[in-house]
C-alpha positions as CSV (number, residue, x, y, z in Angstrom):
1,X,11.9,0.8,11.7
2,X,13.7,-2.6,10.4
3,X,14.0,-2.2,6.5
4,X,12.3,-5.5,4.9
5,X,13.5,-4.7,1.3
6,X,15.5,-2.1,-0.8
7,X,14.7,-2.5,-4.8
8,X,16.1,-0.5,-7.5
9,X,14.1,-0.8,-11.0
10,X,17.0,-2.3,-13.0
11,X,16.6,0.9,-16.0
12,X,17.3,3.5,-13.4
13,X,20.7,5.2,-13.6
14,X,20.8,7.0,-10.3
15,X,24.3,8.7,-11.1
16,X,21.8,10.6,-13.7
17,X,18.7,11.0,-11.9
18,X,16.6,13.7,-10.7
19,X,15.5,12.4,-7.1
20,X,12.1,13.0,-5.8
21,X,11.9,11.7,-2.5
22,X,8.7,10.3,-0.5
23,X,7.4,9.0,2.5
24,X,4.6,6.5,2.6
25,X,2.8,5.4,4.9
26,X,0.8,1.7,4.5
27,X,-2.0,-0.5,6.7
28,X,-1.9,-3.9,7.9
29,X,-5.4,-4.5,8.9
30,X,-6.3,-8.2,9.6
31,X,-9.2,-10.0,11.0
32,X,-7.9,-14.0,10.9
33,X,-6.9,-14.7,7.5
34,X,-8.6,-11.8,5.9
35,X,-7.0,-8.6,4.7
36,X,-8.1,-5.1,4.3
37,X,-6.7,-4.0,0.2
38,X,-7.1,-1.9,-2.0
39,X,-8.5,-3.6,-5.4
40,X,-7.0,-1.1,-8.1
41,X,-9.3,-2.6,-11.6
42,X,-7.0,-0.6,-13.8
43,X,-4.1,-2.5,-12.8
44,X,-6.4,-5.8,-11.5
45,X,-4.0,-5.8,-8.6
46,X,-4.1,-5.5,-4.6
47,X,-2.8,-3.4,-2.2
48,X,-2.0,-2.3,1.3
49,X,-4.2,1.0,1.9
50,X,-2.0,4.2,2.5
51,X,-0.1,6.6,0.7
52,X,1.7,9.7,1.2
53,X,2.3,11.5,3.9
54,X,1.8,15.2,4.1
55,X,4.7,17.5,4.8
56,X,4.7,18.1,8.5
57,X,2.3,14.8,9.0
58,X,3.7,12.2,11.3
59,X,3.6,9.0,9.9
60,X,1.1,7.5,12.1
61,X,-1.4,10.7,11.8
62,X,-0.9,10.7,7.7
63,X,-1.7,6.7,7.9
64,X,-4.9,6.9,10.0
65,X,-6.0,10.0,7.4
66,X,-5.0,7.7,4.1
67,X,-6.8,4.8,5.6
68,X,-9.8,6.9,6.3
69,X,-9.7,8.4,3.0
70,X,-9.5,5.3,1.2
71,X,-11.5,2.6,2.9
72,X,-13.5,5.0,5.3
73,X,-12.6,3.0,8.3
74,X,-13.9,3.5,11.5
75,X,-12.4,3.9,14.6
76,X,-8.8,3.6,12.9
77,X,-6.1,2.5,15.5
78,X,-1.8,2.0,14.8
79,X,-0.7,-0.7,16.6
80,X,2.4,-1.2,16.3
81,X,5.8,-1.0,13.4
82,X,5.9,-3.7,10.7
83,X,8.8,-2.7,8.6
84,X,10.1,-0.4,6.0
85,X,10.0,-1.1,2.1
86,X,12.7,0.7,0.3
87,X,12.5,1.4,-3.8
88,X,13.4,3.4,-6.1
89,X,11.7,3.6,-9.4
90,X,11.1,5.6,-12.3
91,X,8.5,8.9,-11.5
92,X,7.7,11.7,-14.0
93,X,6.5,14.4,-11.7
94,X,8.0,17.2,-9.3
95,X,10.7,17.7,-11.7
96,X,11.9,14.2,-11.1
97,X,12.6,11.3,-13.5
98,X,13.0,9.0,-10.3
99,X,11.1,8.3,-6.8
100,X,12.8,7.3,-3.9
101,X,10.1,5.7,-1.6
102,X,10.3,4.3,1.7
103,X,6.7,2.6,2.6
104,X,6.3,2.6,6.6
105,X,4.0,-0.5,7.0
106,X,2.1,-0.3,10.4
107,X,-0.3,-3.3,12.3
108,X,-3.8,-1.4,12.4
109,X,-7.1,-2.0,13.7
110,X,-10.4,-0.8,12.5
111,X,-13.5,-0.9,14.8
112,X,-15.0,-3.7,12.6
113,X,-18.5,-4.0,14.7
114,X,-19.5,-0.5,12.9
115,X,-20.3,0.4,9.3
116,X,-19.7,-2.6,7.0
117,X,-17.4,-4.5,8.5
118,X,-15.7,-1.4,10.0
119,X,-15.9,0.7,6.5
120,X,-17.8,3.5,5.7
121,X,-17.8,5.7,2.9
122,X,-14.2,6.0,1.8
123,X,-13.4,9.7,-0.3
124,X,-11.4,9.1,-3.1
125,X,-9.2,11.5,-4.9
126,X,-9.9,11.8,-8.6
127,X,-7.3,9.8,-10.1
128,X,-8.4,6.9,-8.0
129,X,-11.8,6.6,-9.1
130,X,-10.4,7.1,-12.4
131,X,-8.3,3.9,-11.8
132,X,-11.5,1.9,-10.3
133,X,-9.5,1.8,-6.4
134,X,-12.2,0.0,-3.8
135,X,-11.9,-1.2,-1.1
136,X,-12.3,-5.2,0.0
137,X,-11.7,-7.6,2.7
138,X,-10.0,-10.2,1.4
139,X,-8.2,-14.0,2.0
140,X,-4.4,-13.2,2.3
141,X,-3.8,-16.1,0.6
142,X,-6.4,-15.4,-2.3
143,X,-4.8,-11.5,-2.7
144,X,-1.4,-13.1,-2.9
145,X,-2.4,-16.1,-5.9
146,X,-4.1,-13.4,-7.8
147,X,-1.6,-11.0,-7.9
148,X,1.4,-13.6,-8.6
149,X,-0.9,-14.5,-11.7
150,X,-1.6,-10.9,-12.7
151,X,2.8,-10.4,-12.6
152,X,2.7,-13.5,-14.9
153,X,0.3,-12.8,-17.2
154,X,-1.1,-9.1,-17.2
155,X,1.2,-6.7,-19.8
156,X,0.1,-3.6,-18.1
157,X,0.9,-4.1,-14.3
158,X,1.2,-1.2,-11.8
159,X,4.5,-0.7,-10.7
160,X,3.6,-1.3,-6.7
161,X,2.3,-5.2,-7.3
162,X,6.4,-6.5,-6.7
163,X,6.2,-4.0,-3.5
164,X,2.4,-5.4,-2.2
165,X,3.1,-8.9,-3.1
166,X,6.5,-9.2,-1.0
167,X,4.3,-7.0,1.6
168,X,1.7,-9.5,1.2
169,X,3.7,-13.0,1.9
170,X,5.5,-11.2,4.9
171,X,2.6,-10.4,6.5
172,X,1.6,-14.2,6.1
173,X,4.8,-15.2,7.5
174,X,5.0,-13.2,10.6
175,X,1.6,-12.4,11.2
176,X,-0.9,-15.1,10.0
177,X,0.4,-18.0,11.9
């Protein structure tokens, strides 16, 4: 898959670091101009639904489950590769000081005729309800503005809103023409 971006958080010393590496896997489900995200209220930031995929998980199976998990979509379908977003950043579990993270980002489509707008009930793990993580269709261009003014003025940012935000004015570029 094409690499869109490779980032390095500029405190890292990876000459030093203990290396945890991870495969994510991330959704691009649009219907015109609006998005499936993730709104994460600790953070007040958006994201691409996804996450990690389970050892022996392809990419494309561990997708469809983290999008099913998270949004409860319905009738999930991968439709084709969008890129690869490369960081490494710092990460305090598994033994490891640092996380080396490629996100797979895949075109998706969700059978939006059913549920609410193709969602049903999404299961959560713990630590995302404790962050307030929902669900929302959204205007791409209204997820990128408010995330550009929660890096400007919001102290406590989550460490993914450079990844989503670069994700974010990609996908307009390429897909939202």
């Amino acid at each position: 898959m094409r690499l869109l971006k490779s980032t390095q958080a500029a405190n890292l010393n990876l000459k030093q670091a203990k290396i945890f590496y991870r495969q994510a896997a991330r959704a691009i489900v649009l219907s015109g101009e609006d998005i499936l995200l993730l709104y994460t209220q600790k953070y007040r930031d958006y994201g691409l639904p996804g996450g990690g995929v389970d050892k022996g998980e392809s990419l494309e199976v561990g997708l469809i489950r983290e999008l099913q998990e998270e949004t409860g979509a319905i009738a999930a379908k991968v439709l084709a590769p969008f890129g690869r977003y490369e960081e490494y950043r710092s990460w305090f579990r598994e033994g490891a000081n640092v996380v080396h993270m490629d996100s797979y980002c895949y075109l998706c489509e969700i059978d939006t005729s059913l549920g609410e707008r193709g969602l049903g009930e999404p299961r959560l793990e713990a630590h995302e309800i404790k962050n307030g993580m929902r669900p929302e269709w959204i205007n791409i261009h209204q997820a990128i503005a408010h995330n550009e003014e929660i890096q400007r003025t919001f102290a406590n940012k989550g460490q993914s809103i450079d990844r989503e935000t670069f994700l974010l004015k990609r996908i307009v570029e390429e897909l939202c023409r």
